[in-house]
C-alpha positions as CSV (number, residue, x, y, z in Angstrom):
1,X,16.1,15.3,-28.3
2,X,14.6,16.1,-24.9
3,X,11.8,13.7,-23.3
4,X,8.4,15.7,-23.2
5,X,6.9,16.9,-20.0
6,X,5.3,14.5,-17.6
7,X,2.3,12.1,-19.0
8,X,-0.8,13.8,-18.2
9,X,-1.5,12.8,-14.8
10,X,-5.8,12.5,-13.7
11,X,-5.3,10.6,-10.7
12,X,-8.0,9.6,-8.6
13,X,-8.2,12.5,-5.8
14,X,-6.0,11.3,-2.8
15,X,-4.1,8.7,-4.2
16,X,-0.4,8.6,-4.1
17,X,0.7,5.2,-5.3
18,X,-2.0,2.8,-7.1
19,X,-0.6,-0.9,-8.3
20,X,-2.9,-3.1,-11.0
21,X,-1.7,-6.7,-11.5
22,X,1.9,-5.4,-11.6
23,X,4.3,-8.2,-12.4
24,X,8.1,-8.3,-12.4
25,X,10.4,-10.4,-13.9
26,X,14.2,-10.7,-14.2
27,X,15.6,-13.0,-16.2
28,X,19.2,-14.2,-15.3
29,X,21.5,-16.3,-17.7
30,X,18.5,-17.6,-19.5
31,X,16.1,-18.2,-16.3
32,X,12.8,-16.4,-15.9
33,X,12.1,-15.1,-12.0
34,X,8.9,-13.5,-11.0
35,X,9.5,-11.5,-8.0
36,X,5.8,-10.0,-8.6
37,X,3.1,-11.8,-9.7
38,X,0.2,-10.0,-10.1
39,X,-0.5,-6.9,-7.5
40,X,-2.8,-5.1,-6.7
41,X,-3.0,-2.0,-4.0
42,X,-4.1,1.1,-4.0
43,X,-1.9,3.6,-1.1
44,X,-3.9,6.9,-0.2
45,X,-2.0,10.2,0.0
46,X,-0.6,10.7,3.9
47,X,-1.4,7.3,4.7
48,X,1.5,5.5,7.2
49,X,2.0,1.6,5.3
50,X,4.4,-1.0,6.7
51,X,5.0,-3.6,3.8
52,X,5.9,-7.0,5.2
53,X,6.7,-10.6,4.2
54,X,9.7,-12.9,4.2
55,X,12.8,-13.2,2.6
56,X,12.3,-13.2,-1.2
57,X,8.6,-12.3,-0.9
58,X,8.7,-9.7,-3.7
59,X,8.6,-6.4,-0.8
60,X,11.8,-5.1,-1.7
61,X,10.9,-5.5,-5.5
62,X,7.9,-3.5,-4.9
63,X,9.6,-0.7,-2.9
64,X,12.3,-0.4,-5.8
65,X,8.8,0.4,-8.2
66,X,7.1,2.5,-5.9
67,X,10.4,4.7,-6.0
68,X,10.4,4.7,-10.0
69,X,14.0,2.7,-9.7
70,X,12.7,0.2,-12.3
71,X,9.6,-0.4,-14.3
72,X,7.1,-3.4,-14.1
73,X,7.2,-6.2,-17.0
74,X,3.3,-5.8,-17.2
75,X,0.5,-4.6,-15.7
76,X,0.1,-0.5,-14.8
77,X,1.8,1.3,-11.7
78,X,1.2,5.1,-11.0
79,X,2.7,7.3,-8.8
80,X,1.0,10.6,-8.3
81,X,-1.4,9.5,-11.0
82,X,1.5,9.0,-14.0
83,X,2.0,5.3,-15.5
84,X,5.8,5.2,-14.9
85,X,6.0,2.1,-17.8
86,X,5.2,5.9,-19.9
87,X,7.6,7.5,-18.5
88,X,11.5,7.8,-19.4
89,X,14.8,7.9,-17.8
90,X,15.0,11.3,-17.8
91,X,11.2,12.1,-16.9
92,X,11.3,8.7,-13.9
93,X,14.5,11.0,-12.6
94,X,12.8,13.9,-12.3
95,X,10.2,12.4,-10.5
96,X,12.2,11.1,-8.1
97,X,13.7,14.1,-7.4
98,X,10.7,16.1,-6.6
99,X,8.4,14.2,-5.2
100,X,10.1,10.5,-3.4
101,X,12.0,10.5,-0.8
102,X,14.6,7.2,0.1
103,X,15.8,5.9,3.5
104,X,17.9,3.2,3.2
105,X,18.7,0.5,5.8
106,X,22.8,1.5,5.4
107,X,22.5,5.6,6.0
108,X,24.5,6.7,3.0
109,X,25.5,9.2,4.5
110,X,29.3,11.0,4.0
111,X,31.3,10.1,7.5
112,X,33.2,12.9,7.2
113,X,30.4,15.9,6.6
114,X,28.3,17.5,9.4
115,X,24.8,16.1,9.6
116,X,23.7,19.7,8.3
117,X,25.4,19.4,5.6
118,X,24.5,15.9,4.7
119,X,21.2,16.8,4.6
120,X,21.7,20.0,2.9
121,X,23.8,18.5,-0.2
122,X,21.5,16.6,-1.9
123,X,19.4,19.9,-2.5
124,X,22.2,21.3,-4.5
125,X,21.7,19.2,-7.2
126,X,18.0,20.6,-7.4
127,X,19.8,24.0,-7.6
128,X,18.2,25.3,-3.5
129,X,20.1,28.1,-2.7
130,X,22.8,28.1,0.0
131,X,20.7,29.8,2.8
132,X,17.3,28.1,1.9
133,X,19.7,24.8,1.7
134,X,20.5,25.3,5.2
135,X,17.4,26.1,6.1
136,X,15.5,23.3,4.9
137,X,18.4,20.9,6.4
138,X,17.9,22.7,10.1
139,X,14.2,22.5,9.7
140,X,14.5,18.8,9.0
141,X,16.9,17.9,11.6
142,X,14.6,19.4,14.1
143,X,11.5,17.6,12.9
144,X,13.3,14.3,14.0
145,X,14.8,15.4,16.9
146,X,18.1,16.0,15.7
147,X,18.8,20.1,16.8
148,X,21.4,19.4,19.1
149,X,22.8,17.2,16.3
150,X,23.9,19.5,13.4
151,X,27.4,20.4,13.5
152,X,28.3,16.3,14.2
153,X,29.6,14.4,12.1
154,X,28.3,10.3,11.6
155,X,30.9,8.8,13.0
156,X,30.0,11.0,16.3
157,X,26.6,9.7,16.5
158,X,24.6,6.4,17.7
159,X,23.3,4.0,14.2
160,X,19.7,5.6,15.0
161,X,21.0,9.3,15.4
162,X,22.5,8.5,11.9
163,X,19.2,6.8,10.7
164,X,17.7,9.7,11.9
165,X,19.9,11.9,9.6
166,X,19.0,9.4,6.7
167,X,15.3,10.6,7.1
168,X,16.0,14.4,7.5
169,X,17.9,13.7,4.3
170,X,15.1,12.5,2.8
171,X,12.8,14.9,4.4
172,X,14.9,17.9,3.0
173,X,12.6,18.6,0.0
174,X,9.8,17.9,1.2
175,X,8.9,15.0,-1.0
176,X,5.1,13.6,-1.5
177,X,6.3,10.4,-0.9
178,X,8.9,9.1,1.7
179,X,10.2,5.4,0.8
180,X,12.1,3.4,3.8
181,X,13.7,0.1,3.0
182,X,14.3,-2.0,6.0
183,X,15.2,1.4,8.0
184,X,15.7,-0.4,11.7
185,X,17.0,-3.3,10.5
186,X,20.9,-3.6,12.3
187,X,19.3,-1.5,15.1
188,X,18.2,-2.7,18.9
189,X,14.4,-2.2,19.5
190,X,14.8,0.7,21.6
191,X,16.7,2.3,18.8
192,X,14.0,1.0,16.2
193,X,11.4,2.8,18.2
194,X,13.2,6.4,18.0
195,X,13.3,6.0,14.5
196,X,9.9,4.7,13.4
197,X,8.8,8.3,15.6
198,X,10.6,9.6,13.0
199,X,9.1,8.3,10.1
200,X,5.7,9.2,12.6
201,X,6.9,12.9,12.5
202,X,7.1,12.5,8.8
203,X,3.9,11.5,8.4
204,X,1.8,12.9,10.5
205,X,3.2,16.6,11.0
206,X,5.0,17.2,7.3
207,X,1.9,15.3,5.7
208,X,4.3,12.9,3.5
209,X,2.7,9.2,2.7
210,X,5.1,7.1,4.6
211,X,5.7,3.3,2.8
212,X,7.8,0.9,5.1
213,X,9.6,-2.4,3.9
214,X,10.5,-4.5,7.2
215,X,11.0,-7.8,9.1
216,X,10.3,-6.1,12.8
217,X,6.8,-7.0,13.9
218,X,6.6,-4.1,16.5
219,X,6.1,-2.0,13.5
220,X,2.1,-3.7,13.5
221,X,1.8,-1.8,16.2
222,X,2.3,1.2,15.2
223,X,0.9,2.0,11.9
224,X,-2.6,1.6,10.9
225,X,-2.1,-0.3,7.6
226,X,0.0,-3.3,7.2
227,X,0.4,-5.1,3.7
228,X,1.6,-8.6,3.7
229,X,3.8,-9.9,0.8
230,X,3.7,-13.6,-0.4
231,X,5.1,-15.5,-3.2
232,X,5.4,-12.3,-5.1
233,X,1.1,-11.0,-4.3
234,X,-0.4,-9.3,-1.6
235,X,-1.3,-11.6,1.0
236,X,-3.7,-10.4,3.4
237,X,-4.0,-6.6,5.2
238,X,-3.5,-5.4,8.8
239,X,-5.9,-2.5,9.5
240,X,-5.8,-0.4,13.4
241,X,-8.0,1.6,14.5
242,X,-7.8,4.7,17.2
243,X,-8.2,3.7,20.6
244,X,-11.5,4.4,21.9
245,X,-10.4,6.0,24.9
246,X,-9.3,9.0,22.4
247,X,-5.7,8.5,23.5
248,X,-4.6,8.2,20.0
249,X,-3.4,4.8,20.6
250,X,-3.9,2.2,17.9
251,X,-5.5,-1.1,18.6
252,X,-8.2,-3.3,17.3
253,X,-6.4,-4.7,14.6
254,X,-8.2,-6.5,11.9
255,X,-6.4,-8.7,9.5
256,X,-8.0,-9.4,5.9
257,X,-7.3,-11.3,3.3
258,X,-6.5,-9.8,-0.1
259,X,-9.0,-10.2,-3.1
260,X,-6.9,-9.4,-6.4
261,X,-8.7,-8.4,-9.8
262,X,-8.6,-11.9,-11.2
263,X,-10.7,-13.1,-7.9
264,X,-7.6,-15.2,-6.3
265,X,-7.2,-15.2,-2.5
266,X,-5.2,-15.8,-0.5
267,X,-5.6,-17.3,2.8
268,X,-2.9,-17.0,6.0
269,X,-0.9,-20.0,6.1
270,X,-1.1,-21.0,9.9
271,X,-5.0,-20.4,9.1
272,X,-5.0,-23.5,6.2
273,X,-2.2,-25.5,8.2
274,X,-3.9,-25.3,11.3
275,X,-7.4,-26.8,9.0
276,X,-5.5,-28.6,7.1
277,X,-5.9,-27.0,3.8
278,X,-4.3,-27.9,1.0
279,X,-3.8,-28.0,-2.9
280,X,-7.8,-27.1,-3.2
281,X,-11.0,-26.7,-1.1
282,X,-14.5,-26.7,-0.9
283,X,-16.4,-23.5,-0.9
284,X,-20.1,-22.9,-0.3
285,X,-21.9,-19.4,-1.0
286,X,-24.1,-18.4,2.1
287,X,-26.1,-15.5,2.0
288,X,-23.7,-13.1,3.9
289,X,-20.5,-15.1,3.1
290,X,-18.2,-17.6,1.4
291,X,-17.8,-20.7,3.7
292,X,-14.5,-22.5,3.1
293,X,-13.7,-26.1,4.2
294,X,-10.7,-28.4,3.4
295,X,-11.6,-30.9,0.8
296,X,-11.6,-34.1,3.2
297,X,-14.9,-35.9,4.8
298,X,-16.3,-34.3,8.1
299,X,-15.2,-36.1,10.6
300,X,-18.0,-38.1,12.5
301,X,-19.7,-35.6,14.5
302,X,-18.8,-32.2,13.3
303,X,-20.3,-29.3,12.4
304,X,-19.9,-26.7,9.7
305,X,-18.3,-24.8,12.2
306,X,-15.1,-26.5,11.6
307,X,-14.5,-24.7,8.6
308,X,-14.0,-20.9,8.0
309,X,-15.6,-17.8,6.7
310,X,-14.5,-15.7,3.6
């Protein structure tokens, strides 16, 4: 029997991705691992996010959800307002298709196929055409720069010329969504940069919500939100603002910790090592704020303003 349509999707207006207390778990020969434990974001429709954290923070986990490639153990998750935990294979497949795009950090591309056609094959399986197939794919070359491009193959190109082609691939059906895991992440800066302009393009000009998973810290610079993974939760959050000299430039970047539905924080580790905070602390409630201070004696002489704010 066929699935049913899509779930009846009443999303809040704007949002594209929206994450509550989502946890993940694999279990592997008998062992339980949480790669998620517990979070909680909300992504806006046609905002650019970089998703960071270290090795095993969870970030990749994440990205695999936000695409639909798996479901959470617990907790809800909806993409373009539909609970995917609702949603079966056939129904997450279809989503996929017509609304995320993927950019992966090893192209996937076919070595021996022009990059026109690279792009333009994945829309025969969503039954484009052969013109509008090779429109689309020219139109999406040219957004990233790629015009004089179309007739090589891969193996003709530079690693960020065939990243590039990864995104116009992506690009091709002009998805809601455009997911990129670790897209610069066997590519020199200067090549790094060229691509992240992509990814701009993507955003800013075709209007797609742009999520990034990556280690590079140049990318802080040039997005205006940046979510930090950590021990499987959101961490704290990276917000720019426009230069004030209307340039367009970002700067001014605030970093905040994360709040989480159960009321857990958590605070920047070179923040508590540098304090000396550990295992628990000692919080006060002020009128305009939460002092926090590490759970030892004031030293002889000190003032509250060796502590910190919340």
């Amino acid at each position: 029997m066929s699935e049913a349509p899509f779930p009846a999707a009443d999303p809040p207006p704007g949002v594209a991705i929206e994450a509550r207390d989502v946890h993940k778990v694999y279990r592997l020969d008998g062992v339980e691992v949480s790669a998620l434990r517990g979070v909680t974001l909300r992504v806006d429709e046609g905002e650019y996010v970089a998703i960071t954290g270290p090795s095993g923070s969870g970030k990749s986990t994440l990205m695999h959800l936000f695409g639909c490639l798996d479901r959470p153990s617990s907790g809800t998750l909806l993409v373009g307002g539909r609970s995917i935990s609702e949603m079966g294979d056939a129904q997450l497949a279809r989503l996929r298709n017509n609304e995320i795009g993927f950019v992966f950090q090893s192209f996937q591309l076919l070595p021996r196929t022009s990059a026109v056609d690279n792009v333009a094959l994945p829309l025969v399986y969503r039954g484009v055409g052969r013109s509008e197939r090779r429109r689309r794919a020219t139109a999406a070359l040219e957004a990233v720069n790629l015009s004089h491009r179309l007739r090589h193959r891969p193996t003709q190109m530079s690693g960020g010329e065939q990243q590039r082609v990864a995104i116009a691939v992506a690009l091709a059906n002009s998805p809601r969504v455009l997911l990129a895991d670790e897209p610069t992440g066997e590519l020199d800066s200067a090549t790094a940069a060229s691509v992240f302009g992509a990814l701009q393009t993507a955003n800013a000009e075709l209007g797609a919500t742009v999520l990034v998973v990556t280690h590079d810290p140049a990318v802080s610079s040039m997005v205006r939100r940046v979510i930090a993974i950590r021990d499987g939760r959101t961490s704290t959050e990276t917000l720019r603002r426009d230069a004030a000299d209307g340039s367009g430039a970002l700067e001014h970047a605030v970093e905040y910790a994360v709040l989480d539905r159960a009321g857990r924080l958590q605070l920047p580790r070179e923040m508590t090592e540098t304090l000396g905070m550990r295992d628990r602390v000692r919080l006060e409630a002020e009128p305009d704020h939460i002092g926090v201070w590490p759970d030892q004696p004031q030293r002889a002489g000190a003032t509250d303003s060796d502590g910190g704010a919340a």
